[in-house]
N, C-alpha and C positions, 0 to 999 in steps of 0.2 A: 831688812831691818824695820822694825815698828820705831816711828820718829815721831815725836807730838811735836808739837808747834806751838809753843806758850807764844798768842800774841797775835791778835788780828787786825793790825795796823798794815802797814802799805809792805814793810819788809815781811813781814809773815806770809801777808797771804801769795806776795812775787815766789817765795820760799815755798810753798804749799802750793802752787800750781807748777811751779818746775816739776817739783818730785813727784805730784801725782801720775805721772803720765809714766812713771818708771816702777819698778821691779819691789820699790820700796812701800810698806805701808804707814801710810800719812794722814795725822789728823790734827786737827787745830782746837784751841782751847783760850779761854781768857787766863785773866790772869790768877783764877781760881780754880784750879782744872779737877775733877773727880781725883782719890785718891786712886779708886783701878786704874784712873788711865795714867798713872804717873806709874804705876808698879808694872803695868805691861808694856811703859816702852823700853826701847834699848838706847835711845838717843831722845834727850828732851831740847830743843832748842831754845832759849828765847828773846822773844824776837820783841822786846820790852824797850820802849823808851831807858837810858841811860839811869835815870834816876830810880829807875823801878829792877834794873837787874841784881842786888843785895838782897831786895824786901820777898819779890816773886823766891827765889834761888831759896832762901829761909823758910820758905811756906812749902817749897815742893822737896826739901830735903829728905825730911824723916819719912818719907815715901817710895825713896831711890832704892832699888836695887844694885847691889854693890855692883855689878858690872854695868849700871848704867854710864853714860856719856852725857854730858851734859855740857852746852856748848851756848854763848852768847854772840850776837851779831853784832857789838858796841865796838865802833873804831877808833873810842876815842877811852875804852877801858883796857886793862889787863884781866888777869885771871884770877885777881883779889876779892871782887863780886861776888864767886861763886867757892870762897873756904868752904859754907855751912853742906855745898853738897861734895865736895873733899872730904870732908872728915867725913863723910859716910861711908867714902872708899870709893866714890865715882870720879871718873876721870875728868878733868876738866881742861877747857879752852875757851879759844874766842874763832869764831869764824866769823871776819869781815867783807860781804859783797862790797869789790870796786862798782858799785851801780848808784846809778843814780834812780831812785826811789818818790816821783813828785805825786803817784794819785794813788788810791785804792782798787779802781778800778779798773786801770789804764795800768798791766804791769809789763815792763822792760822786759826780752828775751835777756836769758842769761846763760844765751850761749854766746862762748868767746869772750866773756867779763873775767877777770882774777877773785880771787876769795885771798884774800892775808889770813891766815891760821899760826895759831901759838897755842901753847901747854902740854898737855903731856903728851909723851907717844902714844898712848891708844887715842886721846883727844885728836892727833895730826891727823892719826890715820884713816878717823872716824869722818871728820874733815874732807880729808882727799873721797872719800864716796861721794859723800852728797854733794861736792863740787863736779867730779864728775859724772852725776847723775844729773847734775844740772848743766851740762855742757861747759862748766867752768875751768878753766884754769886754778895752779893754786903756786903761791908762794908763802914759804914758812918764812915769817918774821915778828917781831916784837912789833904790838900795836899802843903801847901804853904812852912813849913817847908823842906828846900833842906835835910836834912838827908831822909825824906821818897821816893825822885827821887835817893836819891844816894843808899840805899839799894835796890830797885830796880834796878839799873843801875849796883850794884854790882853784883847781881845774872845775871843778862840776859848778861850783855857783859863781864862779867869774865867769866860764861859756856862758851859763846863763843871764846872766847881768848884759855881758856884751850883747849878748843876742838882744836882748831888749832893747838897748840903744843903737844894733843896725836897724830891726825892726820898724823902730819911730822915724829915721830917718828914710826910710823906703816909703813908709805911707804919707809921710809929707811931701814924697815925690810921686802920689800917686798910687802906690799899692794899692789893693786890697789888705785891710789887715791881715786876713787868714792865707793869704795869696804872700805876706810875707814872712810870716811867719815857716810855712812851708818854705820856701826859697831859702831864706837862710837857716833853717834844718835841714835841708839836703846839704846847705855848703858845710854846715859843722860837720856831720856825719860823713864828709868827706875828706875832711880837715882828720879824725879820728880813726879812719881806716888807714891815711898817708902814715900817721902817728907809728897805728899798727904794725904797717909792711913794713915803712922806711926808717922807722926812729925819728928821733930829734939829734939834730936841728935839721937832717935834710928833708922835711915833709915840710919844712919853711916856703913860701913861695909869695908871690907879689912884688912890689914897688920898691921895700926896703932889701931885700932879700937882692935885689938887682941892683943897689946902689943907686937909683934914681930918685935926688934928692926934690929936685924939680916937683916930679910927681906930688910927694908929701908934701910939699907948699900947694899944690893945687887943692890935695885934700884938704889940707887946714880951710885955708880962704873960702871952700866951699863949705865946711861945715862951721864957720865961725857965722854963716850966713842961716845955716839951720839953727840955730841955739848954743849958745855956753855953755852947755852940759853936755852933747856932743864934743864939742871941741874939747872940754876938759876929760871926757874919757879916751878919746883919740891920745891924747898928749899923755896921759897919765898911761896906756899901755909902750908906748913907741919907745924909750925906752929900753925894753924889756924885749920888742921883738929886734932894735939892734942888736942889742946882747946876742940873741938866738943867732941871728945874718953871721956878726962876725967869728960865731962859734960852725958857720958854716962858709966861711972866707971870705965874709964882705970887708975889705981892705979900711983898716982904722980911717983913711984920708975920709973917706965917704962916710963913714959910719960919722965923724965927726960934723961931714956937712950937713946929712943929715939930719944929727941934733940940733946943730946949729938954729934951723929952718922955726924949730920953737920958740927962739928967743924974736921973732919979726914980727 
């Protein structure tokens, strides 16, 4: 397939080096692309900021050929963005990478990531290629609903938020910054494989997961010693990993002592 790439932001270009290495012909474009290259592709992607996916879609319309595809990566859009190249007779969706996207020049393998696809049947199908040309997985579901961007958005930038506050707390005990940084990017990326194989909740493991209420009063006391904003992100997740424990049989008694350990 000839695929343009409306979009040379962080998602585009991740998008543009997956496929080049593959069978497909791929090229990238702003958000002004030539009219030839908009009439000889078969699939137009774009890979536009949210607020730019209507205005782009309107300007590369009356350029489409009726069997083009044209597909948006917004996880937080439906398929309404792109009427103007509908009503041209091209097929429309949304292809959203589960990836986390932080640099331009540092991009994510996307192999073994999911892609969420909706719209039409040539749009899924079109979908399921470039997903599996990029080693992706794919699940068809509605992306318009914002709970489905904010669970995503909970996983990727809560990891990362946490990770910043184990981070601080390792190099006031000495790290290297970049020495922690790595250490705790090995333990996420192991935490995400567990996810992988085992599911949730049994990729749960640690202190609460064992019922060891003890423990969690020692973590308190010691990070109440490293700062207040430690301690209040500690307490502000724990919570949430009992929930997980007793969804993998930590007995209410403990889950209760547990919490308890917060109020001391």
């Amino acid at each position: 397939m000839n695929v343009l790439i409306i979009g040379r932001g962080r998602v585009g270009n991740a998008l543009r080096r997956a496929l080049e290495s593959t069978d497909h012909d791929v090229g990238a474009a702003g958000r002004k692309p030539a009219r030839s290259r908009i009439q000889a592709a078969d699939v137009v992607v774009l890979a536009v900021p949210d607020d730019a996916i209507e205005p782009v879609a309107e300007r590369v319309a009356p350029h489409l050929q009726a069997s083009t595809t044209v597909l948006h990566c917004a996880g937080a859009r439906g398929t309404e963005d792109l009427r103007a190249c509908e009503a041209r007779g091209a097929k429309v969706g949304v292809m959203h990478p589960l990836v986390s996207f932080p640099s331009k020049t540092s991009n994510p393998s996307l192999v073994g990531t999911t892609f969420t696809v909706s719209g039409s049947t040539g749009a899924i199908k079109t979908s399921r290629r470039l997903a599996a040309a990029c080693g992706a997985r794919v699940v068809v579901a509605e992306t318009r609903d914002p709970a489905y961007h904010a669970g995503a958005a909970l996983a990727a930038n809560g990891a990362a938020a946490l990770a910043f506050v184990s981070v601080s707390i390792l190099v006031r005990l000495g790290f290297d910054k970049r020495a922690a940084e790595r250490a705790i990017g090995g333990l996420l990326q192991s935490v995400g494989e567990n996810v992988q194989k085992l599911g949730v909740p049994d990729s749960l493991t640690g202190p609460i997961a064992r019922g060891e209420a003890a423990t969690v009063a020692k973590h308190r006391s010691a990070l109440r010693r490293v700062s207040r904003s430690t301690l209040f992100a500690y307490d502000a997740v724990l919570p949430v990993i009992v929930r997980c424990a007793q969804a993998a049989g930590l007995p209410n008694a403990k889950a209760t002592e547990i919490l308890g350990s917060t109020k001391r």
